[in-house]
DRENDO-1510 file (C-alpha; in Angstrom, 1 decimal, always signed):
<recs>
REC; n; res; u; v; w
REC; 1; UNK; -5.3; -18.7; -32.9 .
REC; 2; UNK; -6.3; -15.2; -34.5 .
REC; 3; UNK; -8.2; -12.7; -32.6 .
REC; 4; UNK; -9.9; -10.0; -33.9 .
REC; 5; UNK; -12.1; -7.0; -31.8 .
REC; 6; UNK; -12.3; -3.4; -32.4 .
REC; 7; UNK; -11.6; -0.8; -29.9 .
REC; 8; UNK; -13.3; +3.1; -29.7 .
REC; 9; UNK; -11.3; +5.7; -27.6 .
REC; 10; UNK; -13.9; +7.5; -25.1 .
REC; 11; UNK; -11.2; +9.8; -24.7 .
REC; 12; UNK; -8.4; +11.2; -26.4 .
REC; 13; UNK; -4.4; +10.3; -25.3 .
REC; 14; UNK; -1.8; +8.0; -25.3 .
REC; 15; UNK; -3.7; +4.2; -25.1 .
REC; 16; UNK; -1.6; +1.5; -24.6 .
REC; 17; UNK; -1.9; -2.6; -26.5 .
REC; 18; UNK; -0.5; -5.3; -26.2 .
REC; 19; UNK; -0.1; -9.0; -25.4 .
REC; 20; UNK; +0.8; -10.8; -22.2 .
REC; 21; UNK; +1.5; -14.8; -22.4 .
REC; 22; UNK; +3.8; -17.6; -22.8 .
REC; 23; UNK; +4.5; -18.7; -26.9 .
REC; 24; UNK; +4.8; -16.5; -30.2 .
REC; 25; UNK; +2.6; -13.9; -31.2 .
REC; 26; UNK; +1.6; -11.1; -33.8 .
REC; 27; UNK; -0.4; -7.7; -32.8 .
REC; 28; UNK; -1.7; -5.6; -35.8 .
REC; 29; UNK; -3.5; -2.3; -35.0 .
REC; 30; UNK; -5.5; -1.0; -37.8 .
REC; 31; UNK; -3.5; -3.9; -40.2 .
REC; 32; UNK; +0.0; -2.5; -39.3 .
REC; 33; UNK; +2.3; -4.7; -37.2 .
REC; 34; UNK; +3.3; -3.2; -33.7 .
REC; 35; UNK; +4.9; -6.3; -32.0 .
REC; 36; UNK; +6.2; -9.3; -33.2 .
REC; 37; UNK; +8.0; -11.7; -31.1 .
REC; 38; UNK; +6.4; -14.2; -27.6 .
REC; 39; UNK; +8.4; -15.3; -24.6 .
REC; 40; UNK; +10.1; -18.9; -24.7 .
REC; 41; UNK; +8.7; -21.3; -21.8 .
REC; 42; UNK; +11.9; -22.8; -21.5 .
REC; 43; UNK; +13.3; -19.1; -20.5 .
REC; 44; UNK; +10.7; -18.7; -17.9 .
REC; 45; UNK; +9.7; -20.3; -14.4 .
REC; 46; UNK; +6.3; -21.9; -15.4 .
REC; 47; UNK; +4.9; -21.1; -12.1 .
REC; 48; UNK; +5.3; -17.7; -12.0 .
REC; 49; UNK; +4.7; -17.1; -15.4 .
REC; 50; UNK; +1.1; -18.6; -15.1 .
REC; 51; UNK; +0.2; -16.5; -12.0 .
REC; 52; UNK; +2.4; -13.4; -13.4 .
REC; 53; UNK; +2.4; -13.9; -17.3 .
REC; 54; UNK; +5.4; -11.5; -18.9 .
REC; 55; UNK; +4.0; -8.5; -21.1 .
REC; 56; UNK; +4.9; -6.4; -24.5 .
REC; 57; UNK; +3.1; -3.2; -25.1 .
REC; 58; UNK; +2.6; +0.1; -27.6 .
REC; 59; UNK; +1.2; +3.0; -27.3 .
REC; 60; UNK; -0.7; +5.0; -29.9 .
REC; 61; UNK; -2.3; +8.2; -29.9 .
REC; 62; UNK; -6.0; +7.9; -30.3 .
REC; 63; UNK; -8.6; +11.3; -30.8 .
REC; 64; UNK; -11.7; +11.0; -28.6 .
REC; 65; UNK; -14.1; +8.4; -30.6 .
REC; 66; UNK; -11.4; +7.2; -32.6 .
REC; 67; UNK; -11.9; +3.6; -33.3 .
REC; 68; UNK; -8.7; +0.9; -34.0 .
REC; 69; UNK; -9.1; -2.8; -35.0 .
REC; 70; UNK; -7.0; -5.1; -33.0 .
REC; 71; UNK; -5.6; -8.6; -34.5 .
REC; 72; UNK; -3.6; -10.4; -32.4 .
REC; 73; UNK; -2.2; -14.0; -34.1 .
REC; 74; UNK; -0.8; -16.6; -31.8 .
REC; 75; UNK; +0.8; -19.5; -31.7 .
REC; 76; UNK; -0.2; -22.9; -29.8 .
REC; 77; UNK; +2.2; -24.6; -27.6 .
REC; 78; UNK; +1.4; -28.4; -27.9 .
REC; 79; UNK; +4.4; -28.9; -25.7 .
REC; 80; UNK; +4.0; -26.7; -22.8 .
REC; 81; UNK; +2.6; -27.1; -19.9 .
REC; 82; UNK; +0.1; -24.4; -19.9 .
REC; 83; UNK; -1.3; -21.6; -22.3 .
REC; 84; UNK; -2.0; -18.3; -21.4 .
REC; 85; UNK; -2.6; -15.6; -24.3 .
REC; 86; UNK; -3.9; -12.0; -23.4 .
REC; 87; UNK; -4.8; -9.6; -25.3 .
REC; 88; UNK; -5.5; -6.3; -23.8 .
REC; 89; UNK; -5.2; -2.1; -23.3 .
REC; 90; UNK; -4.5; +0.5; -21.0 .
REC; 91; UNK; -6.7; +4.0; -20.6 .
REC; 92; UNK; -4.5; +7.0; -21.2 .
REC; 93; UNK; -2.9; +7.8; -18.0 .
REC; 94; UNK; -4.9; +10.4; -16.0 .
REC; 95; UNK; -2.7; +13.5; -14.7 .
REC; 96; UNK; -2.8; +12.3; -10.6 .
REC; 97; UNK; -2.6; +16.0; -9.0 .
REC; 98; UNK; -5.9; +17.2; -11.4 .
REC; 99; UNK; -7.5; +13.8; -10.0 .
REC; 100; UNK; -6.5; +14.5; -6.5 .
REC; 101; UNK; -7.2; +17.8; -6.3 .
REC; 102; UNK; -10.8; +16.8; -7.8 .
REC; 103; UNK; -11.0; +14.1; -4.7 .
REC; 104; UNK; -10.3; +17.0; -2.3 .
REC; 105; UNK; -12.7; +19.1; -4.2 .
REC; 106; UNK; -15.9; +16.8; -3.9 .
REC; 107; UNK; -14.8; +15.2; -0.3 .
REC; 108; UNK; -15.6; +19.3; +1.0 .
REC; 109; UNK; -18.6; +19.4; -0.3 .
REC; 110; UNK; -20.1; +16.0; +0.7 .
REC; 111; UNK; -21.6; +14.8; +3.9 .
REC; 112; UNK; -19.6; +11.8; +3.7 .
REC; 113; UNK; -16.2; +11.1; +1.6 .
REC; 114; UNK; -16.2; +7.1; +0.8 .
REC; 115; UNK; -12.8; +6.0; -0.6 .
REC; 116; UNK; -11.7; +2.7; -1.8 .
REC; 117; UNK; -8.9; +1.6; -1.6 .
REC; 118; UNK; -6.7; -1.7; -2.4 .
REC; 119; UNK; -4.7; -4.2; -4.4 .
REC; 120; UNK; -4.7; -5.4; -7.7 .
REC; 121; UNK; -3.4; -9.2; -9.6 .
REC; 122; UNK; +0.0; -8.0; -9.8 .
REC; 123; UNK; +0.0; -7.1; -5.8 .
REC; 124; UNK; -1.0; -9.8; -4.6 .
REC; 125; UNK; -2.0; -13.1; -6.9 .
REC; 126; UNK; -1.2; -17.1; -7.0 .
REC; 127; UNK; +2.2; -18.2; -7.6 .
REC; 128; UNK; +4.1; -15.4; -6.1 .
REC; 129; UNK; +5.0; -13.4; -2.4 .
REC; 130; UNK; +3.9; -10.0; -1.9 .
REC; 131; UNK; +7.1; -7.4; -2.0 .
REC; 132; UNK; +5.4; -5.1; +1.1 .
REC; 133; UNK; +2.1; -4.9; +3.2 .
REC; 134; UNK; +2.2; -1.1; +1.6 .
REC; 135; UNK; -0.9; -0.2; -0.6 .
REC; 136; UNK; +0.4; +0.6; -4.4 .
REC; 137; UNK; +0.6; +3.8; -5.4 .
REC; 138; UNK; -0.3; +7.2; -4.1 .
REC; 139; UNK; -3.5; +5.7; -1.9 .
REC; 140; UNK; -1.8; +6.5; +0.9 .
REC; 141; UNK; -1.9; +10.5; -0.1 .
REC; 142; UNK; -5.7; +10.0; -1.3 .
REC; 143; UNK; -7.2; +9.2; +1.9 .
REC; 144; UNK; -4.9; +11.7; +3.7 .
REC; 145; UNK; -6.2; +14.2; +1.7 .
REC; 146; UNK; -9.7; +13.4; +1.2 .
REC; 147; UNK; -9.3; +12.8; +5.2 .
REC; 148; UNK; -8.5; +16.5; +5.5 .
REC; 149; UNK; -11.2; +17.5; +3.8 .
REC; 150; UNK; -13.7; +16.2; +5.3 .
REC; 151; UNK; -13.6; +14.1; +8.4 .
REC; 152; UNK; -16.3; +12.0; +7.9 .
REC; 153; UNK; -14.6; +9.5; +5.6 .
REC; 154; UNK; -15.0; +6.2; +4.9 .
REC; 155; UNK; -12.0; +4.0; +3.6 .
REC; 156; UNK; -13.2; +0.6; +1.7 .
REC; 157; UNK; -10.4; -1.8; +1.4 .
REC; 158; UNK; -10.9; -3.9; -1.1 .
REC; 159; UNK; -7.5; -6.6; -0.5 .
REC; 160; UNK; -7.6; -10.0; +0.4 .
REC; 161; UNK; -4.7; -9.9; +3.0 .
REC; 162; UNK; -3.2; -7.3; +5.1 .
REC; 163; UNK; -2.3; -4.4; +4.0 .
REC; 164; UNK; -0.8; -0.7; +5.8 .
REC; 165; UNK; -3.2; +1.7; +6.5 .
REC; 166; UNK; -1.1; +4.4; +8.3 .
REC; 167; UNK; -4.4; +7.3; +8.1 .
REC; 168; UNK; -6.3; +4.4; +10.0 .
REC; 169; UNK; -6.9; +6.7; +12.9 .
REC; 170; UNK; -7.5; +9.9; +10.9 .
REC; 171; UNK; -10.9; +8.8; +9.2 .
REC; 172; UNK; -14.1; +7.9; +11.1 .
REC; 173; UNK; -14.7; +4.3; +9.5 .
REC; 174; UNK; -12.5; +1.7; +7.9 .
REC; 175; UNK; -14.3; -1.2; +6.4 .
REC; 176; UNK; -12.7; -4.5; +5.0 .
REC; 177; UNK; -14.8; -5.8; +1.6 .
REC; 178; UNK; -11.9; -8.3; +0.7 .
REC; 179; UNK; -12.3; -9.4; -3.0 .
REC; 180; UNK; -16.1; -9.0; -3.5 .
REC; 181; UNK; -16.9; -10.4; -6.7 .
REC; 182; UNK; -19.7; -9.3; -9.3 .
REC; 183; UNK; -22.1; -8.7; -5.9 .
REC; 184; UNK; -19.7; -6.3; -4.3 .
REC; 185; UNK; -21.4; -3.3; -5.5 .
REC; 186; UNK; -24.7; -3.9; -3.9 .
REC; 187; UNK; -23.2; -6.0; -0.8 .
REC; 188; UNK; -21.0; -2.3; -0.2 .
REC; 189; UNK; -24.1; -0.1; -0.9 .
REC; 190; UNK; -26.2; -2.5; +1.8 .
REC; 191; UNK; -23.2; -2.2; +4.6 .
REC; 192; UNK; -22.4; +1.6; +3.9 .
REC; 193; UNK; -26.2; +2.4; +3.7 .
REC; 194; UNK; -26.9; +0.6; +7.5 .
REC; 195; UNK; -29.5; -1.6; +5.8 .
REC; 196; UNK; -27.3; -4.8; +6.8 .
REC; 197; UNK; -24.7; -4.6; +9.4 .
REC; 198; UNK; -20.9; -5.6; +9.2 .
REC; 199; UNK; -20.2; -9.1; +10.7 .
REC; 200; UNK; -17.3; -10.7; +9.8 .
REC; 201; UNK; -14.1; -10.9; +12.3 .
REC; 202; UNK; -10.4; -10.7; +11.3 .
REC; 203; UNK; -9.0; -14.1; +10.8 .
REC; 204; UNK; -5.3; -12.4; +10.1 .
REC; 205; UNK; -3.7; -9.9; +12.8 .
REC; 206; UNK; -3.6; -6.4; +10.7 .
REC; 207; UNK; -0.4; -5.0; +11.5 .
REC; 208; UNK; +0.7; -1.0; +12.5 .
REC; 209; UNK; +4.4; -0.9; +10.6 .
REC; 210; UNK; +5.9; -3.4; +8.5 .
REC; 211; UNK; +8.7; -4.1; +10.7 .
REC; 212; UNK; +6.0; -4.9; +13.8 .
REC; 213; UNK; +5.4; -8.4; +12.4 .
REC; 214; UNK; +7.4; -11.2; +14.5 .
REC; 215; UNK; +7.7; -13.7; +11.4 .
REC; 216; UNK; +8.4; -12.0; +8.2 .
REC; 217; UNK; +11.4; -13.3; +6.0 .
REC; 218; UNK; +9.9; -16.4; +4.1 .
REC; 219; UNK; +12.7; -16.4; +1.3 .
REC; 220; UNK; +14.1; -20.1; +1.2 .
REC; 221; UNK; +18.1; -20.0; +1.4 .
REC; 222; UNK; +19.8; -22.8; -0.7 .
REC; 223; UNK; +16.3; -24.2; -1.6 .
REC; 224; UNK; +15.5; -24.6; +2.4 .
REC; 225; UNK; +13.0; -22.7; +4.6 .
REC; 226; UNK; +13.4; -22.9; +7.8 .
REC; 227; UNK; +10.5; -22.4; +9.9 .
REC; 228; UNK; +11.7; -21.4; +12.9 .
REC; 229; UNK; +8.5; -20.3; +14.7 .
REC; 230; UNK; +7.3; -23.2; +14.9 .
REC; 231; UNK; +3.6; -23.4; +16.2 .
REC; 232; UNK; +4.1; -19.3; +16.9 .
REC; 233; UNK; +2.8; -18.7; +13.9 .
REC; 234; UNK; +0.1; -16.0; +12.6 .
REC; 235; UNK; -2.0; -14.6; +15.8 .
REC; 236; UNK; +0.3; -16.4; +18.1 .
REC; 237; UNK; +3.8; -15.0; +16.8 .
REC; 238; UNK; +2.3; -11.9; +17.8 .
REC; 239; UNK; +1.3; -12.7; +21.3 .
REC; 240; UNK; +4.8; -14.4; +22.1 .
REC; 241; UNK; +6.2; -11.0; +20.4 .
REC; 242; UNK; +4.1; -9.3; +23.1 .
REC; 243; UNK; +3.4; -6.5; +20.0 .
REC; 244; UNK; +0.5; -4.6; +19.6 .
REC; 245; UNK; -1.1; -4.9; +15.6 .
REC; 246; UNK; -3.4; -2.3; +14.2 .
REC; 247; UNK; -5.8; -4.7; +14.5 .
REC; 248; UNK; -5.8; -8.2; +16.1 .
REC; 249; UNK; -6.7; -11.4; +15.0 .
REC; 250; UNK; -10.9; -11.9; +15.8 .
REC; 251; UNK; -11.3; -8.0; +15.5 .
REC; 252; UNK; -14.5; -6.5; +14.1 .
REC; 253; UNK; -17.1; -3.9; +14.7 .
REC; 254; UNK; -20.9; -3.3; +13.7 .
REC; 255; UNK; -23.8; -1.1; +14.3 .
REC; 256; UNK; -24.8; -1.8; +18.1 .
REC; 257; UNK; -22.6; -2.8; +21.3 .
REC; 258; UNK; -22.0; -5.8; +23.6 .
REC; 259; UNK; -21.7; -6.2; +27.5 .
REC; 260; UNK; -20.2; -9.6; +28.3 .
REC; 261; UNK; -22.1; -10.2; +31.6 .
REC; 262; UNK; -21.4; -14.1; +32.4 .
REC; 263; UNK; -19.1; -17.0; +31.9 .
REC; 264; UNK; -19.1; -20.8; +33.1 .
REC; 265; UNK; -17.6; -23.8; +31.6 .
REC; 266; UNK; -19.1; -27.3; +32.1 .
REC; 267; UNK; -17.3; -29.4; +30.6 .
REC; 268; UNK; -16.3; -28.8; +27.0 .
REC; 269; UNK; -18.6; -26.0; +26.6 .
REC; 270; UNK; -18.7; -22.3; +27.7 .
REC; 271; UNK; -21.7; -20.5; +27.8 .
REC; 272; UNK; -21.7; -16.7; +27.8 .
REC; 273; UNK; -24.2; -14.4; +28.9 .
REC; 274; UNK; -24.2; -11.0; +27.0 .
REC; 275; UNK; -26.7; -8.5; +26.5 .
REC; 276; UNK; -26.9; -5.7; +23.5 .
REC; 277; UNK; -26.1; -2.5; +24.8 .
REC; 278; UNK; -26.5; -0.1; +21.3 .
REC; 279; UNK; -29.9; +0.9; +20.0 .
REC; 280; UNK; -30.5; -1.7; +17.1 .
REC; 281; UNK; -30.2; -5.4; +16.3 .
REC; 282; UNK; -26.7; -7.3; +15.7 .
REC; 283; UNK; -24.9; -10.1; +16.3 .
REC; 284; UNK; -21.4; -10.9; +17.7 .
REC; 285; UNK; -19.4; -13.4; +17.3 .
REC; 286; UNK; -18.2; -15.0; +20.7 .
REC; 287; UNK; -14.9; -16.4; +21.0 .
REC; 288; UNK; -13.3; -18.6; +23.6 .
REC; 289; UNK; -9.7; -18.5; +23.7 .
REC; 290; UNK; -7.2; -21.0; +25.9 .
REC; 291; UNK; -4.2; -20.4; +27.7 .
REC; 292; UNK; -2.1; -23.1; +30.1 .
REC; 293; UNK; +1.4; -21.1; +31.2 .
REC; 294; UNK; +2.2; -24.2; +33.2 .
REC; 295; UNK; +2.3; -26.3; +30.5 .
REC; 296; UNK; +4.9; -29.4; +30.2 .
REC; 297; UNK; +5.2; -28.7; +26.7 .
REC; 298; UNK; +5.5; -26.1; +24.2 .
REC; 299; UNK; +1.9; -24.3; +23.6 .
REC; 300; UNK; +1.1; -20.6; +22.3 .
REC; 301; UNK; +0.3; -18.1; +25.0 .
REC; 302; UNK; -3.3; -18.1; +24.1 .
REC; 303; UNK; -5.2; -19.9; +21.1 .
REC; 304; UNK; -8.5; -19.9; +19.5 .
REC; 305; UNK; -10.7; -23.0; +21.1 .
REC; 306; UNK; -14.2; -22.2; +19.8 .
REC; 307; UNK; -16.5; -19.4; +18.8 .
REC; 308; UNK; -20.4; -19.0; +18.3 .
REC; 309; UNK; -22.5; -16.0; +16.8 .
REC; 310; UNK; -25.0; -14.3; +19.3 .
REC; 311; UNK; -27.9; -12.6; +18.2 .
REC; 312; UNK; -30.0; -10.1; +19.6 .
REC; 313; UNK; -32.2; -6.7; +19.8 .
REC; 314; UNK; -31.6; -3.6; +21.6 .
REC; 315; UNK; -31.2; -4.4; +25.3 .
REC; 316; UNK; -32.0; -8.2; +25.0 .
REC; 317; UNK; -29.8; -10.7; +26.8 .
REC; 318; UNK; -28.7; -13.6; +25.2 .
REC; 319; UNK; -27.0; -16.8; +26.3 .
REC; 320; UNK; -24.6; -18.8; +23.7 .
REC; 321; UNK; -23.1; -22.0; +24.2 .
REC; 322; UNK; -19.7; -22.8; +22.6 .
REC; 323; UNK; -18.5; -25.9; +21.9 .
REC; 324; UNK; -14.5; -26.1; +23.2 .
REC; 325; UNK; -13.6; -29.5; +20.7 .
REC; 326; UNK; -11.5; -31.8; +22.8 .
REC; 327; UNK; -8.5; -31.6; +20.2 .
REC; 328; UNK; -7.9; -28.1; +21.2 .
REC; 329; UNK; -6.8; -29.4; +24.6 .
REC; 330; UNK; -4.4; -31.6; +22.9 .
REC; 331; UNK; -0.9; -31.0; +21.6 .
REC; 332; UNK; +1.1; -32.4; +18.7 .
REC; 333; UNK; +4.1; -34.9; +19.2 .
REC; 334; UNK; +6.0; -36.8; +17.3 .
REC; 335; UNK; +7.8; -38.3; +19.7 .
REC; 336; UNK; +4.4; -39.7; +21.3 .
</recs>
């Protein structure tokens, strides 16, 4: 396979090329050869190596509008068991206090700072664990700072799992956009702007500190995991724990408030009376939870049973019905 694009520098410094895959390869910049060599699938754990393919790189000095041609030459593998050929570069490095210090600069003299913040493939991906719940980097610093300057700020994560956020109560809004794909722009624009409100609720507990989360080693020893929790397991290891999170499991805010006025159970169904107590339209999302301390056998302190969305307009009352599925009464045994 021989690949062939050129490349123009919008800015002058040190841009770095290179390949990342499994198999033998060539990289020429501007005809002259800068790497030569691949990575041998029977040196590499094929899992891993598809969600975390190894990498070779070089960096040249480039002038602003300078443009390079990039070949890259590789070689099949007709007997792996998967291909995976990148060819790609890296923007000169920005100098981080000049880009902080412009953060700070622009958070004082706006209404509102917005930051985003997050993860990236080689944080968090397919194929391998996550090394800490800690954003990379210095992002930590960025909202602290920006923070400082103005405290009306706004931290976007964009992650698709938990992550630290140890400025959480020093900024006025933190709002979770997950992995948002090509819509994300507009759908954070919508959100940000009021024009639609924030729905979703937590379906993973959000935790203060690292060492505050009950079930943490998952590192097999002698090719064995043992899962010693059990059924405690996500929302529940952290109720048996008795430990407070950040943010629990079925958390979430929007743009109006609730009053919970009413609850009966006939039944399998609860139906809950609740009325909006803010000054525009929303919706919430109910949830019934079940608890039996008495119980014969082993059961979580509390679990989800059912939930249904309620919507409604400035001081209207609503009533939902949610449906509590008999299986969430029941318990697993394989001795039964």
């Amino acid at each position: 396979l021989r690949a062939t694009t050129r490349l123009r520098a919008d800015e002058a410094g040190a841009w770095r090329f290179g390949f990342s895959g499994i198999g033998r390869y060539t990289l020429r910049v501007d005809g002259e050869v800068v790497l030569d060599g691949g990575f041998d699938p029977a040196d590499l754990d094929m899992t891993t190596a598809w969600a975390d393919p190894p990498e070779e790189g070089v960096t040249r000095e480039l002038a602003d509008g300078q443009e390079v041609e990039l070949v890259l030459e590789y070689q099949l593998m007709a007997d792996a068991p998967a291909t995976v050929c990148l060819l790609g570069y890296e923007r000169p490095v920005p100098d981080a206090d000049a880009q902080l210090a412009a953060a700070v600069a622009a958070a004082e003299a706006a209404d509102v700072a917005v930051v985003v913040v997050g993860t990236t493939e080689r944080v968090e991906s397919e194929g391998f664990d996550r090394r800490s719940l800690a954003l990379p980097g210095d992002q930590d610093a960025l909202v602290d700072a920006v923070a400082a300057a103005n405290p009306s700020t706004v931290v976007v994560v964009n992650a698709g799992s938990p992550v630290l956020m140890p400025w959480r109560d020093r900024v006025a809004a933190v709002l979770l956009a997950w992995f948002g794909g090509q819509e994300m722009g507009n759908a954070l624009a919508d959100v940000l702007l009021g024009v639609t409100e924030p729905g979703g609720r937590l379906p993973t507990t959000w935790p203060a500190t690292e060492a505050d989360v009950p079930v943490l080693e998952t590192t097999p020893t002698g090719g064995r995991l043992e899962y010693s929790e059990g059924i405690h397991i996500g929302y529940r290891a952290w109720l048996r724990a008795g430990r407070a999170p950040a943010y629990p499991f079925g958390h979430g805010l929007g743009y109006t408030t609730w009053e919970y006025q009413d609850l009966t159970v006939t039944g399998t169904t609860a139906r809950v009376r609740l009325r909006n107590t803010g000054t525009r339209s929303g919706r919430e999302v109910v949830q019934a939870y079940l608890s039996r301390p008495d119980s014969a056998v082993e059961r979580p302190v509390r679990w989800l049973a059912g939930f249904a969305l309620a919507q409604a307009a400035p001081g209207e009352e609503v009533t939902v019905e949610v449906p509590l599925d008999h299986r969430s009464f029941a318990y697993w045994s394989v001795a039964d």
